[in-house]
N, C-alpha and C positions, 0 to 999 in steps of 0.2 A: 234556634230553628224557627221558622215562620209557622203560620198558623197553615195548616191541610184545607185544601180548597176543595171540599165534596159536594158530590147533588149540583144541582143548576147555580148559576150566576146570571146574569146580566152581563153584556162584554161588556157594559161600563166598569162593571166593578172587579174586572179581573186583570192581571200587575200584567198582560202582553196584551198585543192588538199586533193588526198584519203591518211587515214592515220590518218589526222587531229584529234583532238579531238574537238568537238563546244559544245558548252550549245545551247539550246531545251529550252526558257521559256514557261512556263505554259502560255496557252492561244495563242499559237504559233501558226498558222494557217497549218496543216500538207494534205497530200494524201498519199493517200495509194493504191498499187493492193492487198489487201486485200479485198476478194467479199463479204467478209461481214462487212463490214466497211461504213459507211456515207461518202462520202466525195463532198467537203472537210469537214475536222472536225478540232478541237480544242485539242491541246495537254492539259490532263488533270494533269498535272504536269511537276516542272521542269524537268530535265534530260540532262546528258551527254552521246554525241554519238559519235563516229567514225566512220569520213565520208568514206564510200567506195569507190564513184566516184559521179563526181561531172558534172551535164547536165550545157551547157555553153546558155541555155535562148537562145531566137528567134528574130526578126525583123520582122517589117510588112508586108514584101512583101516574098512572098516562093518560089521560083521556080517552078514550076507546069506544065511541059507537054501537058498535058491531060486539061488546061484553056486556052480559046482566045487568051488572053494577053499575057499568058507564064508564067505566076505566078499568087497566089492568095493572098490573105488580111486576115491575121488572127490577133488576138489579139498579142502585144505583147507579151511575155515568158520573167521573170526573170530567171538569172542562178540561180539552186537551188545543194543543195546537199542531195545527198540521202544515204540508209543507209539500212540493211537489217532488222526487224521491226519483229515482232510475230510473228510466224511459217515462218520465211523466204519470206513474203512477204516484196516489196519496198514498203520503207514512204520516202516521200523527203516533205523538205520546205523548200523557198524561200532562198536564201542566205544575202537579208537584212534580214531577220529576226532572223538568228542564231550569234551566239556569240562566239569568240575563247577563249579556256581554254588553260590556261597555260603548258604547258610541262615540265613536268620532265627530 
């Protein structure tokens, strides 16, 4: 199994960029801005997508201005890749959890 891709990257250094084609397995844990949408929710089949662009995940500590400290503490953020999804709204999920399909 590959190594866990956590906290921020660089999109240099991460295995997709847009373009891409991935596998979406079934039970893939997805979000979406779709307002009527659960999320998160659970892809309810497999599926092949084309990454549009791809968010490069977060770190613990953010920058913040507007906190005592100058930053604030959020959860980590995996990079994920996202995609545009049922009437044009964004679905993205996690980038361990997606898979590269081969290219033609």
């Amino acid at each position: 199994m590959a190594k866990k891709i956590v906290g921020f990257h660089a999109p240099a250094d991460l295995p997709f960029k847009a373009g891409d084609k991935v596998r979406i397995k079934k039970g893939t844990v997805l979000k979406s801005m779709h307002p009527q949408k659960d999320n998160p929710y659970e892809a309810g089949r497999s599926y092949t997508i084309e990454v549009h662009h791809v968010l490069p995940g977060s770190d613990k500590s953010i920058f913040d201005p507007d906190e005592p400290e100058g930053f604030r503490h959020e959860p980590y953020r995996n990079p994920s890749v996202r995609w545009p999804g049922s009437g044009g709204y964004w679905v993205e999920a996690d980038i361990n959890d997606v898979e590269p399909v081969e290219q033609d």
